[in-house]
C-alpha positions in Angstrom: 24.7 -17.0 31.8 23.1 -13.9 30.6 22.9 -14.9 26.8 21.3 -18.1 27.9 18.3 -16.5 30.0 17.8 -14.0 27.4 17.6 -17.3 24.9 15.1 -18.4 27.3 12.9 -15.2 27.9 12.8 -15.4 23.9 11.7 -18.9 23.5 9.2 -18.4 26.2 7.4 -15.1 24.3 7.6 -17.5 21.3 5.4 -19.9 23.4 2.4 -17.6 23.1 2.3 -17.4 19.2 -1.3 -18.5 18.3 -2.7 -19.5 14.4 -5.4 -17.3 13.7 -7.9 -19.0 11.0 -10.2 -17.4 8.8 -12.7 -18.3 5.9 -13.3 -15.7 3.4 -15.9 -15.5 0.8 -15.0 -12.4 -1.6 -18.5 -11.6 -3.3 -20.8 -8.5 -4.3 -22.4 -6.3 -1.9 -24.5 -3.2 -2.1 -23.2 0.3 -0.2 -24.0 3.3 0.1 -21.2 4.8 1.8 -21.7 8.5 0.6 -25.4 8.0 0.0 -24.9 6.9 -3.5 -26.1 3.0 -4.0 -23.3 0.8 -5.4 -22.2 -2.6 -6.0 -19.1 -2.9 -4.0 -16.2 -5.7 -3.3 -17.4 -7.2 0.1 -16.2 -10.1 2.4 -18.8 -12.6 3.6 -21.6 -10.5 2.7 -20.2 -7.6 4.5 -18.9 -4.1 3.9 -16.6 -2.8 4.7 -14.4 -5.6 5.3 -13.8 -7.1 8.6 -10.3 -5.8 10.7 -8.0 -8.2 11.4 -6.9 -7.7 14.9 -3.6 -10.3 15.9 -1.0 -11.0 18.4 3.2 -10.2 17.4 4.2 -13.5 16.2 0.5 -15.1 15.5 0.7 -17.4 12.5 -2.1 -16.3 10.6 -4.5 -18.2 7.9 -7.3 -16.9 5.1 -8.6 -19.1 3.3 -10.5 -17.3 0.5 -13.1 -18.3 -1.8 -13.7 -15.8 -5.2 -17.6 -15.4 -5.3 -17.2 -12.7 -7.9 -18.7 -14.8 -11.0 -16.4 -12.8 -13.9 -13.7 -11.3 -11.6 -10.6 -12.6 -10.8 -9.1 -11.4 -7.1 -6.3 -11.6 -4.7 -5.1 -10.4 -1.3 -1.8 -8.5 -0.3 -0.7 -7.9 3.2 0.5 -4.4 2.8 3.3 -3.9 5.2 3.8 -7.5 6.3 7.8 -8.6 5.0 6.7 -12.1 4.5 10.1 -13.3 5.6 10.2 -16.8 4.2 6.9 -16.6 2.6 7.1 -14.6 -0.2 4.5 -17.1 -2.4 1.7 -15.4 0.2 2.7 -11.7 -0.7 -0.3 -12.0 -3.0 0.5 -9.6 -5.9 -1.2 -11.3 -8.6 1.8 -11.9 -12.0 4.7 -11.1 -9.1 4.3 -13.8 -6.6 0.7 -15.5 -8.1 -1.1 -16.1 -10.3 -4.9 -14.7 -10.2 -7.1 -16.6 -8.2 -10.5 -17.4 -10.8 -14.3 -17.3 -10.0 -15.3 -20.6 -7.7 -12.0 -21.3 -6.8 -10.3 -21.1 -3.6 -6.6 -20.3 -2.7 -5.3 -20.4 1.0 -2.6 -17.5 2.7 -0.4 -18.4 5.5 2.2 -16.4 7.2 3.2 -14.8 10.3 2.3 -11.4 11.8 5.9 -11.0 12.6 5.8 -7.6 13.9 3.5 -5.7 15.8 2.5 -2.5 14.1 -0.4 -0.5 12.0 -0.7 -2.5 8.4 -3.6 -3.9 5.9 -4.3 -5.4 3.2 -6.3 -5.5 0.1 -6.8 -7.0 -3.7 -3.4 -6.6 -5.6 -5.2 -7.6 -8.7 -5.7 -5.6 -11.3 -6.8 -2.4 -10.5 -9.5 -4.2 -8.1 -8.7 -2.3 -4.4 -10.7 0.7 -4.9 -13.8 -1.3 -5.1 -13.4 -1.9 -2.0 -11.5 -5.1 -1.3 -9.5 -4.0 1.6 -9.2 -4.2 5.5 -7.2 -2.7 8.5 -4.7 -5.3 10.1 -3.7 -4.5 13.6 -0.8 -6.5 14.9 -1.0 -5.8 18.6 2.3 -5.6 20.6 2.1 -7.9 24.0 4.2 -5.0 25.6 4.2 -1.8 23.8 7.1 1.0 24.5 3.9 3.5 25.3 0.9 3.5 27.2 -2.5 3.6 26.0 -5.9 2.4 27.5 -8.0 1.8 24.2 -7.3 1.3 20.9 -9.2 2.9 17.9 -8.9 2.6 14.1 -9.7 5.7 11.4 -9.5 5.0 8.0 -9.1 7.8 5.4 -9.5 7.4 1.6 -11.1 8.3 -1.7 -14.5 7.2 -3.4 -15.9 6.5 -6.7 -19.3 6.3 -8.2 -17.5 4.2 -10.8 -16.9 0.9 -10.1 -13.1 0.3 -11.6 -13.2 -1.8 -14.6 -15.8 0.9 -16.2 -12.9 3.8 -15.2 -10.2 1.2 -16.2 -11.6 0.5 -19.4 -12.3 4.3 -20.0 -8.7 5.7 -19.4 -6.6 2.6 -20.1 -7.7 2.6 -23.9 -6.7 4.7 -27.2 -9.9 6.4 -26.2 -9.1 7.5 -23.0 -9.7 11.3 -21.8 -7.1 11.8 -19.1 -3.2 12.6 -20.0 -1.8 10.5 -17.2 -4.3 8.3 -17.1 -6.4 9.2 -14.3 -10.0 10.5 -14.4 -12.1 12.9 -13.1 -13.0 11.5 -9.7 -16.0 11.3 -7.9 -17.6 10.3 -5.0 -15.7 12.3 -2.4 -13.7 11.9 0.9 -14.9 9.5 3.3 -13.6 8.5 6.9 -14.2 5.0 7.8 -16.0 4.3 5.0 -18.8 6.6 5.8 -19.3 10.4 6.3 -20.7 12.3 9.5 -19.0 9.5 11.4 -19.0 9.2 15.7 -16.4 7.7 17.4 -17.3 7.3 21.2 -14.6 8.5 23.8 -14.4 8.3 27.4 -12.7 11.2 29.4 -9.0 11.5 30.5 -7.8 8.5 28.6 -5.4 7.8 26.1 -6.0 6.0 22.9 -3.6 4.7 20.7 -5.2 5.7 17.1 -4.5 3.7 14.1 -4.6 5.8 10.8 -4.9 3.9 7.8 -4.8 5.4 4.5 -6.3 2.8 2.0 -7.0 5.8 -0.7 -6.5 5.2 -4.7 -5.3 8.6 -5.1 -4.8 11.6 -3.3 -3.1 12.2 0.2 -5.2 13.2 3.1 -4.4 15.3 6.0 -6.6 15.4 9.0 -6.8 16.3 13.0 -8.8 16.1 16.2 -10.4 19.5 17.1 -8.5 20.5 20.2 -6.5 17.1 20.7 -3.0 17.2 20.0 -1.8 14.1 18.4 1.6 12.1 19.0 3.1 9.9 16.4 4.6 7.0 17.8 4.1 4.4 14.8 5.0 4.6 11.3 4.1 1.9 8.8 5.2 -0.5 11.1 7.8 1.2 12.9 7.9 2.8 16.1 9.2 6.3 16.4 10.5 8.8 19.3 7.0 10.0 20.6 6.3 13.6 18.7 3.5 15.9 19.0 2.9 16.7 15.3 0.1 19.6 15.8 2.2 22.3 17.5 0.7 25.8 16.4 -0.6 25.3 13.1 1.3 22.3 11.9 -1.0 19.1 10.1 -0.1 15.7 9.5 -0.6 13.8 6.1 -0.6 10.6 5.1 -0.1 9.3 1.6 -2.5 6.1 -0.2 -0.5 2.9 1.3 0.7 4.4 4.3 -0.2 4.3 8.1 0.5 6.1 11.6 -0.3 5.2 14.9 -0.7 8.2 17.1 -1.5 9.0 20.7 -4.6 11.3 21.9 -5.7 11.8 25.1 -9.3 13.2 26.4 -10.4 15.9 28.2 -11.6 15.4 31.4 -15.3 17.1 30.4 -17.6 15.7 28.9 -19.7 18.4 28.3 -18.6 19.4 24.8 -18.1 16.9 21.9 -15.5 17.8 18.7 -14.9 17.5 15.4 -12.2 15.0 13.3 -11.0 17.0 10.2 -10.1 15.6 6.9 -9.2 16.8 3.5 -7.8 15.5 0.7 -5.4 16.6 -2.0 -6.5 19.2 -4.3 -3.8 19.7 -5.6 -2.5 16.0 -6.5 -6.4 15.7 -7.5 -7.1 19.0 -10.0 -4.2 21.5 -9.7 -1.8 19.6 -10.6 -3.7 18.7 -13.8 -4.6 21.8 -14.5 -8.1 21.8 -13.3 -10.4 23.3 -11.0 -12.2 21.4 -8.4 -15.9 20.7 -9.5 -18.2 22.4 -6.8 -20.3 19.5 -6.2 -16.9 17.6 -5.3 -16.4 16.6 -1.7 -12.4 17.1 -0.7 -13.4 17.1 3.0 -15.2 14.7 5.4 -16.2 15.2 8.8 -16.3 12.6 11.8 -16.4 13.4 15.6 -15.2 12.9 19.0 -18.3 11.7 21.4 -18.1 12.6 24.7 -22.0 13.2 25.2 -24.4 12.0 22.7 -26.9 14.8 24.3 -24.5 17.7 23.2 -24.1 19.4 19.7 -22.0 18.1 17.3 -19.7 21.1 16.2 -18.5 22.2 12.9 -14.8 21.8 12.5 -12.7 24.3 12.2 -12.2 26.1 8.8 -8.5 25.9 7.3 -7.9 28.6 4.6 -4.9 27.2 2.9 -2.5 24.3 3.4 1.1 24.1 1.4 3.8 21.7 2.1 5.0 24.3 4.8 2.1 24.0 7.1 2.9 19.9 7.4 4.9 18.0 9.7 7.8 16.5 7.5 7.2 12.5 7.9 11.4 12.8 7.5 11.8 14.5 10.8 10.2 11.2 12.9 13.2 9.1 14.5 13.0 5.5 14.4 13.0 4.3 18.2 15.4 2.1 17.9 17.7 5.0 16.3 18.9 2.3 13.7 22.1 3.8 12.2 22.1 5.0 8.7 22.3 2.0 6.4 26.6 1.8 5.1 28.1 1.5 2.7 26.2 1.1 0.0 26.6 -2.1 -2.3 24.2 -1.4 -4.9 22.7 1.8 -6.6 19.6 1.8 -8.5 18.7 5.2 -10.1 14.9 4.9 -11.4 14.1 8.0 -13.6 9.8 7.5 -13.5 7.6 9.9 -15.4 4.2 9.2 -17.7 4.3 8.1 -21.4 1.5 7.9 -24.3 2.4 4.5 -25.6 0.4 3.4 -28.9 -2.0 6.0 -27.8 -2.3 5.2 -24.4 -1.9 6.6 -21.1 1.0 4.8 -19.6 3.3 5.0 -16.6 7.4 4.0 -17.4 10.4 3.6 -15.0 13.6 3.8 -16.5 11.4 4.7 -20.0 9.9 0.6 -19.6 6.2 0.7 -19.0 5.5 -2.4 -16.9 4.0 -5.2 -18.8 2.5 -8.5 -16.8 4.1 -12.1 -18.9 2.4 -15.4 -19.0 4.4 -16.6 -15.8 4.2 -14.8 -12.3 7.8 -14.0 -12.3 8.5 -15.9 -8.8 7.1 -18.9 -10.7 9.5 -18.1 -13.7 12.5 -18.3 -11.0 11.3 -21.7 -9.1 11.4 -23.6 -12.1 13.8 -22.6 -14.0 16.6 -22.6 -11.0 19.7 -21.0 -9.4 21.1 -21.3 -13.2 19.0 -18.8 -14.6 16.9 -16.7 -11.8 19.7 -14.2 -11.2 19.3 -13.3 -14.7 16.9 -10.3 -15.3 16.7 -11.3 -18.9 14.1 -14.2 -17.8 11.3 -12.4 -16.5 10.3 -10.1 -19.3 9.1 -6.7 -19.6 8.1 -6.5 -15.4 11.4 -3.9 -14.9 13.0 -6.7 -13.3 16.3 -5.5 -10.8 18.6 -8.3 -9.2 20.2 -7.5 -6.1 22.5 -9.9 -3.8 21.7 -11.2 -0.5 22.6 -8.7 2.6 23.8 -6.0 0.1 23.0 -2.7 1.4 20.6 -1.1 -1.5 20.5 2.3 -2.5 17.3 3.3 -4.7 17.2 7.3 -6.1 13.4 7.9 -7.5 13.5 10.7 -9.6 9.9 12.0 -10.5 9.9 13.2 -13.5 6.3 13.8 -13.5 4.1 17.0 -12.5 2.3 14.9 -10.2 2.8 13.5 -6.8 3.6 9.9 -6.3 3.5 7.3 -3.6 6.0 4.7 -3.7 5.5 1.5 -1.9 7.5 -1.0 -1.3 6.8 -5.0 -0.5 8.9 -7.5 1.7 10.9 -4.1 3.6 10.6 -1.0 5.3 13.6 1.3 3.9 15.7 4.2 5.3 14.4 7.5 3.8 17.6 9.9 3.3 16.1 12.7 1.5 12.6 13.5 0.1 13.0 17.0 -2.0 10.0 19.7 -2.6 8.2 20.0 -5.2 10.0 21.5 -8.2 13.8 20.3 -7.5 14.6 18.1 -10.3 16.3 15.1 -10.7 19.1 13.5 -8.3 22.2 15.9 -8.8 24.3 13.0 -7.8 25.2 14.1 -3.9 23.4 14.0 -0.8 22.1 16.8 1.3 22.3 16.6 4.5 20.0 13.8 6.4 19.7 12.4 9.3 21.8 9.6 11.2 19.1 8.1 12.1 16.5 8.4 9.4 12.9 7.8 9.3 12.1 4.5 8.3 8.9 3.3 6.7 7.7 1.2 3.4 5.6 3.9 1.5 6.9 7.3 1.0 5.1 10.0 -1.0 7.2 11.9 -4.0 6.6 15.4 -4.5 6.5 16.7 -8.2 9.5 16.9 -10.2 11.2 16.2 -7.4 13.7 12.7 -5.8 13.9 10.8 -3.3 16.8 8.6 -2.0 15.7 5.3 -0.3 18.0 2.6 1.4 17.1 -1.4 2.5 19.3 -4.6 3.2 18.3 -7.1 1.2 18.0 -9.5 3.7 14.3 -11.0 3.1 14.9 -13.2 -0.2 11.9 -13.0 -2.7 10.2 -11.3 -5.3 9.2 -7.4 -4.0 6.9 -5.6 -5.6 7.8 -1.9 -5.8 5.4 0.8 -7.0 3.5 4.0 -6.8 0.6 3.3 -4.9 -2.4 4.8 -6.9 -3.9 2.6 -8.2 -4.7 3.6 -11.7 -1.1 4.0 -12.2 -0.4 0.6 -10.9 -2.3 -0.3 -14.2 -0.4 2.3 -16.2 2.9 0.1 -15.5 4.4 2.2 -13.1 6.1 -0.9 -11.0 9.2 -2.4 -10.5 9.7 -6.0 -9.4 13.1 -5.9 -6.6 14.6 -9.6 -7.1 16.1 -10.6 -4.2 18.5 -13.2 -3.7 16.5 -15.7 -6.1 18.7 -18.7 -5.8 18.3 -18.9 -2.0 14.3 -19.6 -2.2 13.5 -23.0 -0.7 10.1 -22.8 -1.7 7.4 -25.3 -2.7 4.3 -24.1 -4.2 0.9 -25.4 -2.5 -1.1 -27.3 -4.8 -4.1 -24.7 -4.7 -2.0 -22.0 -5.9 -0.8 -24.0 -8.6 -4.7 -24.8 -9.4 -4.9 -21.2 -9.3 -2.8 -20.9 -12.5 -4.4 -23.7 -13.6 -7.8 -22.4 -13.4 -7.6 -18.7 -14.5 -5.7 -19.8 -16.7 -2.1 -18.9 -16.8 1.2 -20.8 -17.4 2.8 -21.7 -14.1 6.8 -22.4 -15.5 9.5 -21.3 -17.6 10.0 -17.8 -18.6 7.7 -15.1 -18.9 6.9 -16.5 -22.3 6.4 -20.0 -20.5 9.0 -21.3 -22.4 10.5 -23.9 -19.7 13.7 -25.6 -22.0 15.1 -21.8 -23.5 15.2 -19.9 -20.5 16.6 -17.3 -22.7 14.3 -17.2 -25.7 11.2 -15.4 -24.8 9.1 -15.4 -28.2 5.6 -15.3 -26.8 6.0 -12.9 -23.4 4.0 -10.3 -23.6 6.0 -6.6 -25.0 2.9 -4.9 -26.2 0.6 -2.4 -24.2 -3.2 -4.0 -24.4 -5.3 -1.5 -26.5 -8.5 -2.6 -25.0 -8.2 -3.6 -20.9 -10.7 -4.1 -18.4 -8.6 -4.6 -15.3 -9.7 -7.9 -13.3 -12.6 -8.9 -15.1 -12.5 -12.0 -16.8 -14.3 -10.4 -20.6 -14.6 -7.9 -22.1 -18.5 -6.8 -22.0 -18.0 -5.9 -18.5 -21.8 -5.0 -17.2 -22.5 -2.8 -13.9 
């Protein structure tokens, strides 16, 4: 009888589930995050963009409307596997097409499980504007206690709005080698600076730690409150205290943790939140020297008493990769066994290219290139006949791989610069992540863990590999890239293909209208050729010498 009152247990937590509706209007606002007044992406007049905040198992609806007059948009759900739904993953040529100006396109998918996640535009270079927004996924009965919950968001600015800095280094006049400028702006922490978070005394909160940046990783910590990891993109881990002595945490663009802190009982004394970004994936690494009116760091507080001072953090000297908790080291808590045998190996060799002038990102020495037919719509209609062949869907780095096979994916950097890759539709195993300076995969493992961390964005240290494992059990089209944005653009992506002839998919009618409306071709190939599957005269194999991201012309105006 056991089986059949767990079966029942089950079916009774199912019996909570709620839809959770929203109506978006994506549109211009005007911020001044930093204290520099800019036009930024907002959603229903607001910025920043409201926090989704559902139940494990919640079926959850946007409907969004594109108020942006010349810009097309879209919305990914970074972190959420879309099992079953992989037409709402909402990478725009992957699994959609662009949604226009005026029109409206409708997302619809479950919250499936309860972890730290969010999403934003996966259009274009169009993110960093600042179309993006925590999503909480709240466990009915999490494995830790906490009495509140708080969310800190930790990322990059720019002055610049993005098809001006797109336009600038994406074209044979560009400035920057690898395609990347000068940034500016600064740090900011939920998208402000000098930021209070109000705490009571002797309680616990359960911290989300989102890092929505374009580029560089951040590390930060509470003044005098140890912090406990207990989440990683998604996954719960063994709790573990991550500031012991001098250790820091990071977090790479992409990625998230959920940690534990718990106040002091006085209130008498309030302190500071520390962050600091990446000096070296921003200007050493590139040869450069910070600019001394450049922000790296941005301060926030813990309130316990609004009459008492607000203190200065503490001052860190230096920071190398010694002085950081290694994101490897967290256990999953379910202790899910190392991921064996493997069925398929994938070795990705990714480094930066100048292609017809141009600063561009290759994997495998193929700079990504988007076709004329989101590639999920290239397998729907052409069928089980031809959407296991790779041939199909054009220059997109396209890699099959079978149903339930175990997959093996070595990244070797080949680049002087780090990397955050991020993967859609899975978390993955993480076997090794090498420092900075250790070449490519010498063809054997080290040894890792039994148990190894798993998590769906890892950060790649210069010139150095990492070895990656998934099941391929979530058929669909996956996205898998570095997670800066401006190399997103650069064609540093991969699109996983997964199990394509067991999709039992049909497309709503507004996201065909989508294609219809942008416009883009919505069958066939990626040349849109729908009766030879195999001739693909028309895709697109050249690198655009002029490109403006996600705006619709070419005299984009500020």
């Amino acid at each position: 009888m056991l089986p059949l009152i767990l079966l029942i247990v089950g079916l009774a937590s199912l019996s909570f589930a709620k839809t959770v509706e929203y109506n978006w209007n994506i549109g211009f606002v005007t911020a001044a995050p930093d204290g520099y007044s800019r036009r930024v992406i907002g959603i229903n007049g607001q910025w920043p963009c409201p926090q989704i905040d559902v139940d494990e198992g919640d079926r959850v609806i946007v409907h969004v409307c594109n108020e942006l007059g010349n810009q097309s948009t879209s919305l990914h759900w970074h972190g959420i596997h879309q099992t079953g739904s992989t037409h709402m993953d909402g990478a725009s040529g992957t699994s959609q097409c662009p949604i226009a100006p005026g029109q409206s396109f409708t997302y619809d998918f479950l919250a499936e499980k309860a972890g730290t996640y969010w999403y934003h535009s996966h259009n274009l270079g169009q993110f960093p504007d600042g179309l993006w927004g925590p999503l909480i996924v709240h466990d009915p009965n999490p494995p830790f206690y906490f009495d509140e919950e708080i969310t800190l968001t930790l990322f990059d600015w720019y002055h610049e709005e993005m098809p001006y800095l797109i336009n600038t280094y994406e074209s044979q006049s560009g400035i920057a080698a690898d395609g990347t400028p000068t940034p500016s702006g600064g740090a900011l922490m939920n998208a402000g600076k000098n930021i209070s978070i109000y705490v009571k005394p002797n309680k616990t909160y359960f911290i989300h730690v989102v890092c929505p940046g374009n580029y560089p990783g951040h590390a930060w910590f509470f003044d005098q409150h140890p912090q406990t990891t207990v989440e990683i993109d998604g996954v719960y881990t063994q709790p573990t205290q991550v500031n012991n002595g001098s250790m820091q945490v990071r977090i790479a663009p992409g990625q998230r943790q959920g940690v534990l802190i718990h106040t002091k009982n006085d209130t008498s004394t309030n302190y500071a939140i520390f962050d600091t970004m990446d000096v070296n994936m921003l200007f050493i690494n590139k040869g450069m020297s910070p600019p001394s009116n450049y922000n790296t760091n941005v301060t926030g507080w813990l309130v316990y008493n609004d009459s008492a001072p607000l203190p200065p953090p503490p001052i860190l000297y230096s920071l190398d990769n010694s002085d950081f908790y290694d994101d490897l080291d967290y256990i999953p808590l379910d202790e899910e066994p190392i991921l064996e045998p493997v069925d398929h190996q994938i070795i990705l060799d990714t480094n930066s290219a100048n292609i017809s002038g141009i600063s561009r990102f290759t994997v495998n020495n193929v700079t990504f290139l988007g076709q004329q037919v989101p590639s999920l719509y290239s397998a729907l209609s052409l069928g089980e006949n031809y959407s296991t062949n790779p041939l199909i869907y054009g220059q997109v780095n396209p890699l099959v791989v079978k149903h339930n096979d175990i997959v093996e994916i070595v990244i070797n950097n080949l680049n002087t610069n780090l990397h955050p890759w991020h993967l859609h539709g899975h978390q993955f195993q993480v076997l090794e992540r090498t420092a900075p300076k250790t070449g490519s995969w010498p063809g054997y493992y080290s040894n890792h863990s039994q148990t190894p961390a798993r998590r769906d964005t890892i950060m790649l240290q210069d010139e150095a590999w990492a070895v990656i494992r998934f099941r391929a059990d979530n058929p669909g089209f996956w996205a898998l890239h570095c997670h800066i944005e401006f190399h997103v653009m650069s064609g540093f992506m991969a699109t996983i293909i997964e199990a394509p002839e067991l999709l039992n998919i049909t497309l709503p009618e507004d996201h065909i209208n989508a294609c219809k409306t942008y416009p883009m071709k919505y069958e066939g190939n990626a040349a849109g050729n729908v009766e030879e599957p195999l001739n693909l005269t028309g895709a697109v194999t050249e690198v655009p010498t002029v490109e403006w991201g996600y705006v619709l012309t070419d005299d984009f105006q500020v």
